[in-house]
py3Dmol code that shows the C-alpha trace and the ligand (Angstrom):
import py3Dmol

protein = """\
ATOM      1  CA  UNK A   1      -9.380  15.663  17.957  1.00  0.00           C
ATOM      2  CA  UNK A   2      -7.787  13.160  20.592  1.00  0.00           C
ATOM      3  CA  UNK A   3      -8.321   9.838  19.479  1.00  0.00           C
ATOM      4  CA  UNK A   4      -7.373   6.184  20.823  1.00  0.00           C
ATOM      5  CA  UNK A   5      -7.767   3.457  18.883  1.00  0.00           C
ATOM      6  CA  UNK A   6      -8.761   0.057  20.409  1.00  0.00           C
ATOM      7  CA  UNK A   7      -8.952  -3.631  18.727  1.00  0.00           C
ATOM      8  CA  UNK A   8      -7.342  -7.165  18.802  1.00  0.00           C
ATOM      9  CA  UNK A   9      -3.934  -7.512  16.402  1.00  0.00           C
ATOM     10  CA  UNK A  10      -4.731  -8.248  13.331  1.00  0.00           C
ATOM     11  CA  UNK A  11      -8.046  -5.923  13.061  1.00  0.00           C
ATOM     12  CA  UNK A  12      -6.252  -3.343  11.265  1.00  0.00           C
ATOM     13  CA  UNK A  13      -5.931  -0.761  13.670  1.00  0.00           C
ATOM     14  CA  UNK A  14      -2.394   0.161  11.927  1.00  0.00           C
ATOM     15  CA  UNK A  15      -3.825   1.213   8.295  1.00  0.00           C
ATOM     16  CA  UNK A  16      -6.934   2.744   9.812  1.00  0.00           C
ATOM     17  CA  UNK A  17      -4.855   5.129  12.371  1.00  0.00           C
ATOM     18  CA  UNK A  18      -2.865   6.156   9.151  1.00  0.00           C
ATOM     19  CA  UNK A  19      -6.000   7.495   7.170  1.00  0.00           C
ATOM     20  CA  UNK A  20      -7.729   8.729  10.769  1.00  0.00           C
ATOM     21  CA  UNK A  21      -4.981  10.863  11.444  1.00  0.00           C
ATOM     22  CA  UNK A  22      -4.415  12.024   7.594  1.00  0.00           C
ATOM     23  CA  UNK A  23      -7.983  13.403   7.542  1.00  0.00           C
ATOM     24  CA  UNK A  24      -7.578  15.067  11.067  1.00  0.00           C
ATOM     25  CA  UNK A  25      -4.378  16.161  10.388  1.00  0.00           C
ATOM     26  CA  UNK A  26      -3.344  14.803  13.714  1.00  0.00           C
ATOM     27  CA  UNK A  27       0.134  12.870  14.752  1.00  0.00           C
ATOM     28  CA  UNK A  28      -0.420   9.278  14.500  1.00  0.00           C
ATOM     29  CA  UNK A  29       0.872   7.645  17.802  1.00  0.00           C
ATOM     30  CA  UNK A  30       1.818   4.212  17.561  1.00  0.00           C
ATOM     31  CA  UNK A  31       3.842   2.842  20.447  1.00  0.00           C
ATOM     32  CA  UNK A  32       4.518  -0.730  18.744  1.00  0.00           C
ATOM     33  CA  UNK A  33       5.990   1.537  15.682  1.00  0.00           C
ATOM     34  CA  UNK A  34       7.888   3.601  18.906  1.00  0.00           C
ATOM     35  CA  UNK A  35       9.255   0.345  20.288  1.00  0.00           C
ATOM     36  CA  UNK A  36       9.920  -1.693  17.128  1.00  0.00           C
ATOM     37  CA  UNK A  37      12.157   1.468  15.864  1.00  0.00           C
ATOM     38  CA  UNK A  38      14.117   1.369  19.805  1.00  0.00           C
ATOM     39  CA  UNK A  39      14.981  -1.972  18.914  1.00  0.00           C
ATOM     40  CA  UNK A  40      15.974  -1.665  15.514  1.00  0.00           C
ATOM     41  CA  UNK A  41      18.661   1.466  17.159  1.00  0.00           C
ATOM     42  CA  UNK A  42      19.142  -0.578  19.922  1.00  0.00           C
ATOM     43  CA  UNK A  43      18.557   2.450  22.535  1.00  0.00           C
ATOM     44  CA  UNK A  44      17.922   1.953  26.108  1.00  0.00           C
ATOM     45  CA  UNK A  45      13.987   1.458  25.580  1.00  0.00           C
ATOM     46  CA  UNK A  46      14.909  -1.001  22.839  1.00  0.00           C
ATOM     47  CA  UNK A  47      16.799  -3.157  24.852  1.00  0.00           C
ATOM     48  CA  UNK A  48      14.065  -3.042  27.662  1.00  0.00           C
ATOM     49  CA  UNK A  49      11.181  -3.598  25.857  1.00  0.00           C
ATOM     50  CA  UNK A  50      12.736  -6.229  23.649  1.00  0.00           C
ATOM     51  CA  UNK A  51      12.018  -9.606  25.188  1.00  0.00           C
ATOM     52  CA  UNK A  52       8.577  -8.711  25.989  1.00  0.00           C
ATOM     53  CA  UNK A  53       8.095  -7.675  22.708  1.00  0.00           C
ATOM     54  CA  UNK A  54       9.634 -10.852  21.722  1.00  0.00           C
ATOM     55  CA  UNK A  55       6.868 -13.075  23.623  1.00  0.00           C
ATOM     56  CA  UNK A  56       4.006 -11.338  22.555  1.00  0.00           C
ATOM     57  CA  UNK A  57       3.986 -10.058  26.315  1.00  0.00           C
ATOM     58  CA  UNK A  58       3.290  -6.360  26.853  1.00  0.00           C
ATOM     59  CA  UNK A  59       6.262  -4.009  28.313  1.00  0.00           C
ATOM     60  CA  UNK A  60       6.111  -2.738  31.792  1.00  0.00           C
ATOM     61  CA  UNK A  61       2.960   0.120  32.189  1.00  0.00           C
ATOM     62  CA  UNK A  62       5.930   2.491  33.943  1.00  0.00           C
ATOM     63  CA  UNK A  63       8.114   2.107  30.703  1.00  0.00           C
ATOM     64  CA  UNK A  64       4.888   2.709  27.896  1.00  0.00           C
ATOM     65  CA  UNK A  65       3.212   5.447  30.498  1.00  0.00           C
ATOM     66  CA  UNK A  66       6.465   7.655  31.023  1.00  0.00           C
ATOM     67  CA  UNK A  67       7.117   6.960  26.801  1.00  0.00           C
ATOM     68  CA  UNK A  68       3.851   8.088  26.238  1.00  0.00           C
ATOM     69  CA  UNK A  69       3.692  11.196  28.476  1.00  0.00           C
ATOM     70  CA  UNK A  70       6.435  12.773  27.001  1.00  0.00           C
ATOM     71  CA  UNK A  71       5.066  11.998  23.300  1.00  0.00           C
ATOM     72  CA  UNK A  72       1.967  13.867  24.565  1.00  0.00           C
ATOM     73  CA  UNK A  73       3.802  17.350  25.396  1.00  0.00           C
ATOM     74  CA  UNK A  74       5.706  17.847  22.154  1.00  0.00           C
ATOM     75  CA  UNK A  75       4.324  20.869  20.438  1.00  0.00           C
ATOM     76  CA  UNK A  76       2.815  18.616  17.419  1.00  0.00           C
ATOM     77  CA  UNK A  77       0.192  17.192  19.961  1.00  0.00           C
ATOM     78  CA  UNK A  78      -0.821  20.671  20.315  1.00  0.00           C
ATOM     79  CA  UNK A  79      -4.160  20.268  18.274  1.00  0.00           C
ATOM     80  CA  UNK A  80      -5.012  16.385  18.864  1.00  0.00           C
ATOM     81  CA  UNK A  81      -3.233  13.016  18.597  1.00  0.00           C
ATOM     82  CA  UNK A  82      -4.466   9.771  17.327  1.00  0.00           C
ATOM     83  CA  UNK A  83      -2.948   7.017  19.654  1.00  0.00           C
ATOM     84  CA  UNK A  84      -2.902   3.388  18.412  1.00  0.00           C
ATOM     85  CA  UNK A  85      -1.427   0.539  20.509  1.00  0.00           C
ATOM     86  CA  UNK A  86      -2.130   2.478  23.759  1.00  0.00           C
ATOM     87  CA  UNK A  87      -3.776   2.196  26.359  1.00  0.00           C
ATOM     88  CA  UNK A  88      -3.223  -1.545  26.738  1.00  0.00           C
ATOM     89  CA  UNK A  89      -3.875  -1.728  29.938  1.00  0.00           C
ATOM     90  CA  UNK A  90      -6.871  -0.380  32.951  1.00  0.00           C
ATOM     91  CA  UNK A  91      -3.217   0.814  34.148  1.00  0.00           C
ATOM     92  CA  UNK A  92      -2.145   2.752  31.310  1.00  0.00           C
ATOM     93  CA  UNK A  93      -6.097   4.083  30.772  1.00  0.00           C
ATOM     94  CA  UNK A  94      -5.720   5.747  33.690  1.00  0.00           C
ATOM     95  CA  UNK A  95      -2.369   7.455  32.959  1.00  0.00           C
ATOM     96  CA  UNK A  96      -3.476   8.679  29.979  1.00  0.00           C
ATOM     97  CA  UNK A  97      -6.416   9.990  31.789  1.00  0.00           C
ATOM     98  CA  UNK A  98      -4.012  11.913  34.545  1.00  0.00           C
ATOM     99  CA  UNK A  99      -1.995  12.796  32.215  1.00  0.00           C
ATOM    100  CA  UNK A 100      -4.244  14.334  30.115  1.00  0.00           C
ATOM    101  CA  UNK A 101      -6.340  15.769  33.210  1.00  0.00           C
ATOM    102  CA  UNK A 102      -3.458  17.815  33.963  1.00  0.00           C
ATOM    103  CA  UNK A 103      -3.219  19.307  30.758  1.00  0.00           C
ATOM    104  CA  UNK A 104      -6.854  20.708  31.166  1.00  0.00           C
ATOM    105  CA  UNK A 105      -7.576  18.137  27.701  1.00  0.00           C
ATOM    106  CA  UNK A 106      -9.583  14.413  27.460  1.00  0.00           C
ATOM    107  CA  UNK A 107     -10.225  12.061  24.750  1.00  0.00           C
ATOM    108  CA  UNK A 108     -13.281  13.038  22.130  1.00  0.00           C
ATOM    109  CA  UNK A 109     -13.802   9.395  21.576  1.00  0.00           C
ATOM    110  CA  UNK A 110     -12.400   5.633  21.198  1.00  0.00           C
ATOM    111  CA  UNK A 111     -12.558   3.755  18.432  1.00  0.00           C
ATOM    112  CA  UNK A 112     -12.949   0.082  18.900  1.00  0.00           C
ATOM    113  CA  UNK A 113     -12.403  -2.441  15.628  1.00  0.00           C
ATOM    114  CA  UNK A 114     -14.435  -4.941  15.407  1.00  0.00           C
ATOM    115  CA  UNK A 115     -13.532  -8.667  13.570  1.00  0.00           C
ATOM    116  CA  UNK A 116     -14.315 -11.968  13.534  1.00  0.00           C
ATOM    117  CA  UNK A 117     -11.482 -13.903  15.657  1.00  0.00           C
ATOM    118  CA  UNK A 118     -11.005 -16.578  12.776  1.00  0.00           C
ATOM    119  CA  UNK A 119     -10.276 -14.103  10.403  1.00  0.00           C
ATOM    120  CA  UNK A 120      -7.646 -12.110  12.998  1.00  0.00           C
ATOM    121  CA  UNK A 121      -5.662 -15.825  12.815  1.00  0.00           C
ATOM    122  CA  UNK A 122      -6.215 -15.246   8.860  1.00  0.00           C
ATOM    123  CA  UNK A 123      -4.479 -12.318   8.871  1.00  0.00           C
ATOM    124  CA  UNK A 124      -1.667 -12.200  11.109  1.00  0.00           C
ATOM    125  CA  UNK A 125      -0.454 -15.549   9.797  1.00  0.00           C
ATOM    126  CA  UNK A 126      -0.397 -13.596   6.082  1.00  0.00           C
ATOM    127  CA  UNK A 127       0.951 -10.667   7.557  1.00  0.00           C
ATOM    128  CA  UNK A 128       4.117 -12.796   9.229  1.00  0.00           C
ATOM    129  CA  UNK A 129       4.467 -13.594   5.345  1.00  0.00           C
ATOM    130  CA  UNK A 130       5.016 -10.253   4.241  1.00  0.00           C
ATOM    131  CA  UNK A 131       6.486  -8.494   7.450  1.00  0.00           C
ATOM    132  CA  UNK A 132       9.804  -8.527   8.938  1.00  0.00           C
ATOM    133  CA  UNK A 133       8.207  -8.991  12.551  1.00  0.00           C
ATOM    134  CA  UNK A 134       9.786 -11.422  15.180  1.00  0.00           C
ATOM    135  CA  UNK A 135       6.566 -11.299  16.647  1.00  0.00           C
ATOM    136  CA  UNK A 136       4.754 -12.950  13.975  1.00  0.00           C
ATOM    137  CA  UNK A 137       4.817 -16.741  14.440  1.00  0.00           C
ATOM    138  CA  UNK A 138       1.953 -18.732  15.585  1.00  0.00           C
ATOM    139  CA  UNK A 139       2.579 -19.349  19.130  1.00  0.00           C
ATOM    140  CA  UNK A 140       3.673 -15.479  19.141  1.00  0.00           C
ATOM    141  CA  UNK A 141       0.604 -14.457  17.376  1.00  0.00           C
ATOM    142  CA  UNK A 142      -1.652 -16.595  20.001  1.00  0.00           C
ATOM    143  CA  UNK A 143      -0.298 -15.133  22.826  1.00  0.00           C
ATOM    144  CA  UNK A 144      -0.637 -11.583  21.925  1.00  0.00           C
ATOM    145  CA  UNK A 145      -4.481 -12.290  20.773  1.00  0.00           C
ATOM    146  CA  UNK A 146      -4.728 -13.985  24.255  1.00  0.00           C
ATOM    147  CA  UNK A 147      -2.957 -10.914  26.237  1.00  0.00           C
ATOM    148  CA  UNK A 148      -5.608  -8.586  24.196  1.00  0.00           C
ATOM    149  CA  UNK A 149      -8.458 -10.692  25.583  1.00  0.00           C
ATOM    150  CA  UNK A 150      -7.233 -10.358  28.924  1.00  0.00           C
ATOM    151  CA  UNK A 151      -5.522  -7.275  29.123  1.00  0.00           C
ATOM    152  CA  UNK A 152      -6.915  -5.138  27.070  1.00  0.00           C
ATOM    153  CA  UNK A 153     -10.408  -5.575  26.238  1.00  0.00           C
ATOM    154  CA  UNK A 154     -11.637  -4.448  29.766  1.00  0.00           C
ATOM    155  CA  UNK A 155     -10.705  -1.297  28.209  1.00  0.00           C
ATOM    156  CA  UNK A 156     -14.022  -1.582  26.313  1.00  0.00           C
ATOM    157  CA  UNK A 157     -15.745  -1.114  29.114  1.00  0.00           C
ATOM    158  CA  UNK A 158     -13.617   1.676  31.355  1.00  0.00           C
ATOM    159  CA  UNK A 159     -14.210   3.981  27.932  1.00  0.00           C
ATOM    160  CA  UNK A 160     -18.026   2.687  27.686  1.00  0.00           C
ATOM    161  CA  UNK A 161     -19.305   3.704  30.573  1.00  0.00           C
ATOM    162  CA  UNK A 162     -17.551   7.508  30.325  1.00  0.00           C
ATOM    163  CA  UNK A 163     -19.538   7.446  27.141  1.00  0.00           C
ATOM    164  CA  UNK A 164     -16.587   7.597  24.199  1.00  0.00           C
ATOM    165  CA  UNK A 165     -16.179   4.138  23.077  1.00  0.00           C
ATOM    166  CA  UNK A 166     -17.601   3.729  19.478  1.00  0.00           C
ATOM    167  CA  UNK A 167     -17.771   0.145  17.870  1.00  0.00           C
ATOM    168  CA  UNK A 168     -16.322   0.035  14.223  1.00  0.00           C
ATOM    169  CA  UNK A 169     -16.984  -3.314  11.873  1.00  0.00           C
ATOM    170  CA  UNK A 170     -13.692  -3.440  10.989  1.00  0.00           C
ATOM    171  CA  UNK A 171     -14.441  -6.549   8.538  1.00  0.00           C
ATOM    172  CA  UNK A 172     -14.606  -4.816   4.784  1.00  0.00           C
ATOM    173  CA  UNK A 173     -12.310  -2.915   2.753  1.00  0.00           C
ATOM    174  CA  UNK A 174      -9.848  -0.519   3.735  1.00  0.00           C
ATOM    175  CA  UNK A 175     -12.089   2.082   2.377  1.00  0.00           C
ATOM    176  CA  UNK A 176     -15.069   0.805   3.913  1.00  0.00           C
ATOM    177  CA  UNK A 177     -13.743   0.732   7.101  1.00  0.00           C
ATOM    178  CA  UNK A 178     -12.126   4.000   7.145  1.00  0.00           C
ATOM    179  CA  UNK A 179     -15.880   5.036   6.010  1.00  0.00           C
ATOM    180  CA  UNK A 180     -17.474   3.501   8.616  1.00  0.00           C
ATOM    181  CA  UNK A 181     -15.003   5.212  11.250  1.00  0.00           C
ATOM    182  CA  UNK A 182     -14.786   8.439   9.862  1.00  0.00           C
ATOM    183  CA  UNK A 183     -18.773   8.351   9.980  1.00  0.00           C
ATOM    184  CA  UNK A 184     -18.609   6.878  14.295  1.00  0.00           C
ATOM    185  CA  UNK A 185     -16.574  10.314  14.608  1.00  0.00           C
ATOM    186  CA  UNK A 186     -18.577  12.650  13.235  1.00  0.00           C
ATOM    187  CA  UNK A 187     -21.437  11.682  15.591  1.00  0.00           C
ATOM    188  CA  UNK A 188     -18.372  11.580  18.740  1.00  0.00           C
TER     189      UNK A 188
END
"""
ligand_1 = """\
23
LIG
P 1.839 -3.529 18.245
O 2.614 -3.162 17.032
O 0.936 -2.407 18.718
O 1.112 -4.832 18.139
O 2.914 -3.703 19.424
C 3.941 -4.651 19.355
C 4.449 -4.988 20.752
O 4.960 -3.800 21.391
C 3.389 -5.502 21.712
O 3.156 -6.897 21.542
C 4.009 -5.162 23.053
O 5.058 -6.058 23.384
C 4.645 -3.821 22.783
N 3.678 -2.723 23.053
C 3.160 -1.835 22.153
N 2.314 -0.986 22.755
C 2.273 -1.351 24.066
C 1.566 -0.873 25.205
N 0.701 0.136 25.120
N 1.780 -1.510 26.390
C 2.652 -2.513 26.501
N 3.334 -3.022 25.469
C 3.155 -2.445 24.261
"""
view = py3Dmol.view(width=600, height=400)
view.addModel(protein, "pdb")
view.setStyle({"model": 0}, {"cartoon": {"style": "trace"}})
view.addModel(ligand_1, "xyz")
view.setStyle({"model": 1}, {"stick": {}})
view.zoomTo()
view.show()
């Protein structure tokens, strides 16, 4: 199963790839997990990627494609992948679609989460409580909801029209959810 997951911060994308990729038995992707660990090592990529991060800007398509790429060819990728925080861009949509192209594969479907925008604002501003995220204060927290609207969610549509894009109500429990998306695959 090759899986991306789509969906404004704060919809719980994170907890939901977890369980997705559990019951698939699939590598769970994440390239805010990839970057946020760079940092914390302070390796090349870290030190690239960090003031962008830092804004709530996204890093350079080149830097996430090329990052991304090579994830897809290790051996563990083999049977599926569930990617979460990518693509972000039309950009990076269509990398992932060369890339995979050329490796005779395509994505069986995209989830998109679904929430209310008041509660996303709800949530981050508990989650900046409880995380140790630099990227978690309010003007921060704006700007990345703001670079979703404009950045990413034309991605709804580039995956709509080639017929994978399946809407998840992402407002409920974690089980719920993770109910609800488990059920939008099994009719992908
Ligand atoms: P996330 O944990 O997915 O919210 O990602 C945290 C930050 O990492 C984002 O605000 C971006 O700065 C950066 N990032 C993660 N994934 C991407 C991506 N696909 N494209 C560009 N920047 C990304």
């Amino acid at each position: 199963m090759r899986l991306v997951l789509l969906g404004p911060p704060g919809a719980g994308k994170g907890t939901q790839a977890l369980r997705i990729a559990a019951e698939y038995d699939i590598p769970h992707i994440a390239t805010g997990d990839i970057f946020r660990d760079n940092v914390k090592g302070e390796t090349e990529l870290g030190l690239q990627a960090r003031s962008y991060m830092d804004r709530g800007d996204l890093v350079p398509d080149e830097v996430v494609n090329d990052m991304v790429a090579e994830r897809l060819d290790r051996p563990d990728c083999g049977d599926g992948f569930l990617l979460d925080g990518y693509p972000r861009t039309l950009t990076q949509a269509a990398s992932l679609e060369t890339v995979l192209d050329e490796r005779d594969a395509a994505l069986d479907a995209v989830l998109r989460f679904a929430v209310p925008e008041s509660e996303l604002l709800k949530r981050l501003k508990a989650r900046a409580e409880t995380d140790d995220r630099s990227d978690d204060s309010e003007p921060v927290i704006r700007n990345r909801l703001e670079v979703y609207h404009r950045q990413t969610a034309p991605l709804e549509s580039f995956y709509a029209e080639r017929g994978l894009l399946r809407e998840v109500d992402a407002f409920g429990s974690v089980e719920e959810v993770t109910e609800r998306a488990l059920k939008a695959l099994r009719s992908a």
